[in-house]
C-alpha positions, 0 to 999 in steps of 0.5 A, a space after each residue: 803382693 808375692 807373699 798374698 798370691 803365694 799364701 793363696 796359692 798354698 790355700 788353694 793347694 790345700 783344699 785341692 788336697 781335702 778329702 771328698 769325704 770332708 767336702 761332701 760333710 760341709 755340703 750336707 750340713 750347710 745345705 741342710 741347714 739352709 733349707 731347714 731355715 727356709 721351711 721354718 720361715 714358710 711355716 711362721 709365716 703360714 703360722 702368722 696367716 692362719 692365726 691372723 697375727 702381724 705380730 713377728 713373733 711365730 716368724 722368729 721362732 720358725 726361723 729358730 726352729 727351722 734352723 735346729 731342724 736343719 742342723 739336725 737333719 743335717 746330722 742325720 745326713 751325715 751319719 748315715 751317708 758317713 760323709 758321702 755323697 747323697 741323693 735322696 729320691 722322693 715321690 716328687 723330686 730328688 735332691 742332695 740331702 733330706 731336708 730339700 724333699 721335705 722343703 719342696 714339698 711345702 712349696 707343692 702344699 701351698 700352691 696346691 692349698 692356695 688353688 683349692 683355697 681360691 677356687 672355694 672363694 670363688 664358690 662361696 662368693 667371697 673374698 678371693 685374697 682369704 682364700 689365698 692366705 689361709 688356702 697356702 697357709 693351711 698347704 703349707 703346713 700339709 705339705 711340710 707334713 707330708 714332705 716329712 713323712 716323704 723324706 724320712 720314711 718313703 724316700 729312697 736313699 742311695 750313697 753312690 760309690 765314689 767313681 759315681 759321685 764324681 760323675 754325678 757331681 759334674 753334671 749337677 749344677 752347683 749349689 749348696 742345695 742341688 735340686 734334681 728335675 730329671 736325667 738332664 736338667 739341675 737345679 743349684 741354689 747358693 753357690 759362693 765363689 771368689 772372683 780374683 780381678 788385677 788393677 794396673 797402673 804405671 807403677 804397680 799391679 794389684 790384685 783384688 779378691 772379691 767374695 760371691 754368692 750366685 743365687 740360682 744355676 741351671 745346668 742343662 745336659 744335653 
C-alpha cells in the first residue's frame, strides 16, 4: 500500500509539473474529437431520417466521419493556438474550441427545422410525427452548414495571454468541452476525475481508487 500511494504521489507531482501548454493540447484535441463524433452522429441519423432508411449503415459512417473531423479540426485547434488556451466566440455561443460552435449550431438547426416542420403539417393537415423527422433532419443539416461556415470564417478567435487563461479556466465549468452561456454562467461536459475511498478493518486499511466521468457541470459566477 506505501509503495501504490507514493507512486501516486510521484504521478501526481508529475502532472502538476506538466506544462499548460501540453494540457490545453489534450484538451483541444479531445474536445474536439468528442464533439466531432457527436455532430457525425446527428447528421447519420438526420441522414437515415431524410432518406427513410432503418438500415444503420449512414449512422456508421457519420460516427466514422465525425470522428476524423473531429481529430481534424482538433489539429487545427491546436496549430493555431500553439498549444494555448482558446475561445472561439461564434454568432450565437462561445466555446473552447472550433468544432462546439459548428455543433451547437446543428442543435439550433434542428430545433428550428423541427418547429418549421411542425407547424407546415399542421397547415397541410398532415401527419405532425413527418413534420418532425424530416423538419429536424433537414435543420440539422442547415445548421451543421451553417455552424461550419460560423466557426471557420465568422467567428472570432482569441488566444488570451497566460495570467488570462488561468483566470478564465477558474470561472469555467470544467469539462473537456466547455460551453460559454454569458459572463457568468458555463456549461462543462465530460469531465473525469478519480475518487480515492479507504477501507478499514482490524488489521488493515486499504485504498481504492475509482475512475469517474461527470456528465454535465454548471458553474454559476455570481
Amino acid at each position: 500500500m506505501r509503495i501504490i500511494s507514493y507512486l501516486l504521489f510521484c504521478l501526481a507531482l508529475l502532472i502538476s509539473g506538466t506544462k499548460i501548454s501540453k494540457a490545453q493540447t489534450i484538451e483541444l484535441l479531445a474536445g474536439n474529437t468528442l464533439n466531432g463524433t457527436v455532430n457525425g452522429t446527428l447528421l447519420g441519423g438526420a441522414t437515415m431520417a431524410l432518406t427513410n432508411n432503418s438500415d444503420f449503415g449512414p449512422l456508421r459512417v457519420g460516427v466514422g466521419f465525425g470522428t476524423l473531423y473531429g481529430i481534424g479540426v482538433g489539429t487545427y485547434d491546436v496549430i493555431s493556438s500553439n498549444g494555448q488556451h482558446l475561445l472561439v466566440s461564434g454568432m450565437f455561443n462561445d466555446g473552447n474550441n472550433t468544432s462546439i460552435i459548428a455543433l451547437l449550431d446543428t442543435f439550433y438547426g434542428a430545433a428550428a427545422g423541427a418547429i418549421v416542420g411542425t407547424s407546415i403539417m399542421l397547415i397541410a393537415e398532415e401527419p405532425i410525427i413527418d413534420g418532425l423527422k424530416y423538419g429536424s433532419a433537414t435543420g440539422a443539416w442547415i445548421g451543421f452548414g451553417v455552424g461550419v461556415i460560423d466557426a471557420f470564417i465568422l467567428s472570432e478567435r482569441i488566444t488570451p495571454s497566460a495570467s488570462f487563461s488561468a483566470a478564465k479556466s477558474r470561472n469555467m465549468a470544467n469539462g473537456l468541452v466547455g460551453i460559454h452561456l454569458n459572463e457568468k454562467t458555463s456549461l462543462g461536459l465530460l469531465s473525469p476525475s478519480l475518487i480515492s475511498t479507504y477501507q478499514i478493518d482490524a488489521l488493515n486499511v486499504n485504498q481504492k481508487i475509482t475512475p469517474t466521468v461527470q456528465v454535465l457541470n454548471l458553474r454559476l459566477n455570481l
